[in-house]
LONUKE-858356 format. One line per field, with one value per atom (N, C-alpha, C): residue number from 1; residue in one letter; atom name; y, z negated, x negated. Coordinates in nm, 3 decimals. Example, Ala and Ser with C-alpha at 12.3 -4.5 7.8 and 13.67 -1.06 7.14 Angstrom:
pos <- (1:1:1:2:2:2)
code <- (A:A:A:S:S:S)
site <- (N:CA:C:N:CA:C)
yy <- (-0.569:-0.450:-0.330:-0.225:-0.106:0.003)
zz <- (-0.780:-0.780:-0.780:-0.708:-0.714:-0.787)
xx <- (-1.319:-1.230:-1.320:-1.285:-1.367:-1.290)
***
This chain:
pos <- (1:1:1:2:2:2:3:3:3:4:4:4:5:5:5:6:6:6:7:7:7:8:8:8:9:9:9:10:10:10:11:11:11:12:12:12:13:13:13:14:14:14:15:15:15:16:16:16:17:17:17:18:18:18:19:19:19:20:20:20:21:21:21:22:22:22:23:23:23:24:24:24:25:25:25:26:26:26:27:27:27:28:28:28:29:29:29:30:30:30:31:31:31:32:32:32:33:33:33:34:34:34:35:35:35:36:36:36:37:37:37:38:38:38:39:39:39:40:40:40:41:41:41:42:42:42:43:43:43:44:44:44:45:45:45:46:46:46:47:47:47:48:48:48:49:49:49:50:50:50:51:51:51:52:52:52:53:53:53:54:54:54:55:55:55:56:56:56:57:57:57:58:58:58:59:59:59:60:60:60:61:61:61:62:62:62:63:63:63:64:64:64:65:65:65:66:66:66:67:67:67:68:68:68:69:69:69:70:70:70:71:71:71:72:72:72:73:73:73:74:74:74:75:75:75:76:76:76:77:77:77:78:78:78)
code <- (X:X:X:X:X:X:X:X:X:X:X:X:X:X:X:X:X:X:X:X:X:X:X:X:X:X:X:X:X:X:X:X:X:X:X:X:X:X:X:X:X:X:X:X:X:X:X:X:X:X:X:X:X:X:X:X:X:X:X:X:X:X:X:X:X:X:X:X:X:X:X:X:X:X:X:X:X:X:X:X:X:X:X:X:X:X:X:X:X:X:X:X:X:X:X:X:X:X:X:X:X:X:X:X:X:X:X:X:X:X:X:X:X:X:X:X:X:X:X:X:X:X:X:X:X:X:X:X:X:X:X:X:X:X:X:X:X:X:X:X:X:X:X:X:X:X:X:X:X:X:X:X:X:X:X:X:X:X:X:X:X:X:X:X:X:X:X:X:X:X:X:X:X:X:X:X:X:X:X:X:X:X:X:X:X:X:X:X:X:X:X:X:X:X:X:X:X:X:X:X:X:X:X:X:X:X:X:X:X:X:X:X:X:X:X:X:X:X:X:X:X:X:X:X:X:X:X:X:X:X:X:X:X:X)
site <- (N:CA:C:N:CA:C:N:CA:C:N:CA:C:N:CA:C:N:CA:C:N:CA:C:N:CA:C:N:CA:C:N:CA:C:N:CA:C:N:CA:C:N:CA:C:N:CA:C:N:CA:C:N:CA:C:N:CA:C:N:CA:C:N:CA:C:N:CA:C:N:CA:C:N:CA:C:N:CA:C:N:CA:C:N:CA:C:N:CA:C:N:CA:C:N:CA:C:N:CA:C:N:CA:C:N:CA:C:N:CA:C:N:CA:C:N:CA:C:N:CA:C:N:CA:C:N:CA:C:N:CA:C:N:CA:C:N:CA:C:N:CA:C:N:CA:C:N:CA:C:N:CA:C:N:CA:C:N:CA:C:N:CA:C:N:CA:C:N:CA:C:N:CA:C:N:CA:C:N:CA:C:N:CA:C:N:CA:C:N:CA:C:N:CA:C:N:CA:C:N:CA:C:N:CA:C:N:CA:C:N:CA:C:N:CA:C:N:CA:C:N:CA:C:N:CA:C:N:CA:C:N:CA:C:N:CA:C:N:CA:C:N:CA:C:N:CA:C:N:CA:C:N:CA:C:N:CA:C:N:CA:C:N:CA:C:N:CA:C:N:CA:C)
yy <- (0.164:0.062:0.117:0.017:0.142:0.111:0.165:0.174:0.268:0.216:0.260:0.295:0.402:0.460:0.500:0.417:0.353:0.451:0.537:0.561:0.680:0.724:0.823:0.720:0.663:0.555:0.500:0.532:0.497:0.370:0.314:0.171:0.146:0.149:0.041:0.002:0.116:0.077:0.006:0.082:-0.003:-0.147:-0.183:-0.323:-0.422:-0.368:-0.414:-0.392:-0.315:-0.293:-0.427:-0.449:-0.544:-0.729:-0.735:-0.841:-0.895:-0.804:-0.830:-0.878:-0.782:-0.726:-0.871:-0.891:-0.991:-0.917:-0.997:-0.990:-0.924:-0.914:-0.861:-0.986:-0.968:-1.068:-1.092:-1.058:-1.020:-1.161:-1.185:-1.294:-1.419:-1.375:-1.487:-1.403:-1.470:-1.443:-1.431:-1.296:-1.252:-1.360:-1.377:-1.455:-1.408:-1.494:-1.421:-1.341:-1.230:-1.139:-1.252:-1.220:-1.141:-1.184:-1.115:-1.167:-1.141:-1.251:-1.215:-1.252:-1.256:-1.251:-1.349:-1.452:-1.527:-1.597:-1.484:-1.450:-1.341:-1.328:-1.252:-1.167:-1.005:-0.913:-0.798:-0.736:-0.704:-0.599:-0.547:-0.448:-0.333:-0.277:-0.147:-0.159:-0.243:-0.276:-0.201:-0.338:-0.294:-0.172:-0.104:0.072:0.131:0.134:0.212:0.215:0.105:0.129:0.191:0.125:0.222:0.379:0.397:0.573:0.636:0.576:0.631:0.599:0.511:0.508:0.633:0.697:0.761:0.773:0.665:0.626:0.689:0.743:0.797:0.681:0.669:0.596:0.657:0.559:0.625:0.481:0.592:0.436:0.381:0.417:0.288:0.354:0.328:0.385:0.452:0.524:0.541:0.613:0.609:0.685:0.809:0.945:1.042:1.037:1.037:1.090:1.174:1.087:1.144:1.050:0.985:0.925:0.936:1.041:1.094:0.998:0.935:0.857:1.003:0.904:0.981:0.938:0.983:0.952:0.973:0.901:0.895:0.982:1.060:1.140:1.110:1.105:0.977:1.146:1.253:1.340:1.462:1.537:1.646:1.768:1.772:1.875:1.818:1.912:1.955:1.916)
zz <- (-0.879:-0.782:-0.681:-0.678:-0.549:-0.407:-0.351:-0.172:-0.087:-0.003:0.120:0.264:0.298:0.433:0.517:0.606:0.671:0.832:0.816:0.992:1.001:0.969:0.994:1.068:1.031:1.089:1.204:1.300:1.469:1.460:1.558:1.575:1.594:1.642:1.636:1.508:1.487:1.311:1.244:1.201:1.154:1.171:1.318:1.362:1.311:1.259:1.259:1.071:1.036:0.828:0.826:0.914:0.866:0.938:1.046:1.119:1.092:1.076:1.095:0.906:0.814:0.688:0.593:0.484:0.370:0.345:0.287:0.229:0.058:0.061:-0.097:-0.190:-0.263:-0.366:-0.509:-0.478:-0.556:-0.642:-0.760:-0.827:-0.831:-0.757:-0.775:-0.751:-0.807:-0.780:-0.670:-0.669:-0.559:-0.510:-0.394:-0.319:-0.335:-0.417:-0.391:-0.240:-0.254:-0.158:-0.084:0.078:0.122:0.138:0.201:0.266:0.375:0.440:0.614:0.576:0.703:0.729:0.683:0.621:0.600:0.426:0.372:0.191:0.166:0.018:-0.059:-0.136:-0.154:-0.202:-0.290:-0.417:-0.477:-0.402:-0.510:-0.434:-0.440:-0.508:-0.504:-0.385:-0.380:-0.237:-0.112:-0.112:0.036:0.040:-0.080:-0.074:-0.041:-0.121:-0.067:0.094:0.124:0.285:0.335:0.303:0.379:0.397:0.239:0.246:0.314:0.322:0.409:0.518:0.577:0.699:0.716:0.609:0.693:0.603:0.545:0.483:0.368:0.327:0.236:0.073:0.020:-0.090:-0.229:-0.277:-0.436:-0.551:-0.671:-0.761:-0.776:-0.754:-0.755:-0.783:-0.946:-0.991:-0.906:-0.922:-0.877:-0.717:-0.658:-0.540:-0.541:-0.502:-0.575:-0.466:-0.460:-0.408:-0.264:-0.163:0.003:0.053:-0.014:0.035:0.008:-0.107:-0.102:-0.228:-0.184:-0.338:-0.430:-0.537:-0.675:-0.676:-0.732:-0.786:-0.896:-1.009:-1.117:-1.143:-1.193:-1.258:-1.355:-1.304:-1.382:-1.471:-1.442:-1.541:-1.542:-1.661:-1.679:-1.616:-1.553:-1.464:-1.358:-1.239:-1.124:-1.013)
xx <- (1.274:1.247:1.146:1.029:0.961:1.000:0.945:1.031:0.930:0.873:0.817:0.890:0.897:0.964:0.845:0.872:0.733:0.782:0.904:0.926:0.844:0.765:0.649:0.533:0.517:0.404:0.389:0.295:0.314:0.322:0.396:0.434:0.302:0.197:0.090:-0.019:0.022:-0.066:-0.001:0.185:0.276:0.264:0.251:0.254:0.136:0.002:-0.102:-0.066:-0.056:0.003:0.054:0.165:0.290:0.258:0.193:0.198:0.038:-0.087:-0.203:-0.239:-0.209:-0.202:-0.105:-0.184:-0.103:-0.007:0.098:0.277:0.268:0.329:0.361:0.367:0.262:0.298:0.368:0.526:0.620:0.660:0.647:0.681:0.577:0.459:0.394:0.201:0.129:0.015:-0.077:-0.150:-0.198:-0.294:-0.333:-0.430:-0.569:-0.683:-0.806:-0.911:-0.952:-1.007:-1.074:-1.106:-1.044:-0.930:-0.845:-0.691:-0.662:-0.567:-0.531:-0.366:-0.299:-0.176:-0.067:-0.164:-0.081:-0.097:-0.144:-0.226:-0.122:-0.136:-0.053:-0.125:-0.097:-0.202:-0.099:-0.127:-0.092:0.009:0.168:0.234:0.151:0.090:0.048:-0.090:-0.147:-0.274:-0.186:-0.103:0.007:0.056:0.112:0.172:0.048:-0.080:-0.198:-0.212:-0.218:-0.244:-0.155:-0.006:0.083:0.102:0.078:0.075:-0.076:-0.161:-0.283:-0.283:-0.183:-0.112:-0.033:0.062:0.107:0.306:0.264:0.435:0.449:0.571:0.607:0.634:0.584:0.552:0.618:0.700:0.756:0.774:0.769:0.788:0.677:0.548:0.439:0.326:0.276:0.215:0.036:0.053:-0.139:-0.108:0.021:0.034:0.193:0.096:0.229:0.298:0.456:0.550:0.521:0.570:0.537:0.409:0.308:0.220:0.111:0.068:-0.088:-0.158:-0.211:-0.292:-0.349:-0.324:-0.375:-0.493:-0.658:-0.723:-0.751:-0.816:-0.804:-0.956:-0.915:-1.049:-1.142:-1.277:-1.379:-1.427:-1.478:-1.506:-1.458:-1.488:-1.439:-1.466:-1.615:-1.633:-1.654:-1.604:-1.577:-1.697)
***
């Protein structure tokens, strides 16, 4: 199940993630770009921000464990 623990996150960013920021669009289709507060944007969009906010992020593919996005490696050398 994934799950975001968002109490690392200063209340004013938090406040602006959650109040300023589109909802999770769980069971139904995301809202086309851009999006505001009252649009729906993919779960893994919303975890990205959160963990580069600051939130500990699990369960959700493409961001590792504690918050740090993964990037996906386009080549083989360095």
């Amino acid at each position: 199940m994934p799950a975001i623990d968002d109490r690392a996150v200063p209340f004013d960013v938090l406040f602006d993630l959650v109040v300023r920021g589109p909802m999770p669009a769980v069971g139904r289709p995301p809202c086309p770009p851009p999006r505001h507060a009252l649009s729906y944007a993919p779960l893994d969009e919303i975890a990205r921000a959160m963990a580069m906010a600051g939130a500990e992020v699990s369960n959700i593919p493409g961001i590792a464990p504690g918050g740090a996005v993964q990037r996906k490696r386009t080549s083989s050398v360095l």
